[in-house]
C-alpha positions as CSV (number, residue, x, y, z in Angstrom):
1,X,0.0,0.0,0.0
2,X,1.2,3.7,-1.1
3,X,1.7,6.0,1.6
4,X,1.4,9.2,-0.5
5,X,-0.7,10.3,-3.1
6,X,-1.0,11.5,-6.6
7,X,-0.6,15.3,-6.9
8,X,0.9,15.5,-3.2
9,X,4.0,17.8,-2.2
10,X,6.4,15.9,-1.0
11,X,10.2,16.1,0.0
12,X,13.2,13.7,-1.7
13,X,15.9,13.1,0.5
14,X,18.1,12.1,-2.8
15,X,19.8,8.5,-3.2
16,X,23.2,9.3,-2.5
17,X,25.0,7.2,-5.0
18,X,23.6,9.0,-8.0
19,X,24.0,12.6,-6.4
20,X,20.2,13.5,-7.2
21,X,18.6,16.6,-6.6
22,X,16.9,16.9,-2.7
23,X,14.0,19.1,-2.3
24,X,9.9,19.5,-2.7
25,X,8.4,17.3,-5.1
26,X,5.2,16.6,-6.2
27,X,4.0,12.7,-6.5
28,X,3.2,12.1,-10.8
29,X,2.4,8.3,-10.1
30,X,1.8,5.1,-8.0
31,X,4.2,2.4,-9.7
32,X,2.8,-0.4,-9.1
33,X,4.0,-2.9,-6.3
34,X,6.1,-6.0,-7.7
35,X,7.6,-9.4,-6.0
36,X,10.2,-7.3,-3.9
37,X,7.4,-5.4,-2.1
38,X,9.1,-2.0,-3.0
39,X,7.2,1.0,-2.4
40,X,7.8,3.1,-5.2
41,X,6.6,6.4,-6.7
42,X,7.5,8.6,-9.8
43,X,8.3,12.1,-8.7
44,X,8.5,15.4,-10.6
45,X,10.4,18.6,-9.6
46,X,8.8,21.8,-11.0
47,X,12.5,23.1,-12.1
48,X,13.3,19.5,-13.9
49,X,11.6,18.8,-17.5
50,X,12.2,14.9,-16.2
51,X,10.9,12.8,-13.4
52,X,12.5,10.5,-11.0
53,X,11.9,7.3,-9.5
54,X,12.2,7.5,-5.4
55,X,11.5,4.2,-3.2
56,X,9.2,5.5,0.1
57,X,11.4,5.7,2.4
58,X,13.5,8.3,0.7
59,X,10.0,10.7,1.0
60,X,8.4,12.4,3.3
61,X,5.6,14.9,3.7
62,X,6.6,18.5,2.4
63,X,5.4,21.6,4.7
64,X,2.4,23.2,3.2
């Protein structure tokens, strides 16, 4: 089960080994839970014409 939702403000904490970009986020979509019971999300930062893939427990809720 997701934690967050689509459309919600959220902050990335980065993954380390690939030096990504931390800050406020906003959840684009729910990818669907496989075999390894990975939560994971796609994300997408307003200053990025990409998203990004985060696993749950590099979110959490961004300050309204």
């Amino acid at each position: 089960m997701h934690k967050f939702s689509i459309g919600q403000s959220v902050y990335f904490e980065g993954a380390a080994q690939y030096n990504a970009a931390r800050g406020e986020y906003k959840i684009v979509r729910l990818v669907p839970i496989e075999r390894d019971n990975r939560v994971v999300y796609r994300i997408k930062n307003a200053a990025e014409a990409f998203e990004r893939t985060a696993e749950e427990h590099q979110l959490r809720t961004a300050l309204a």
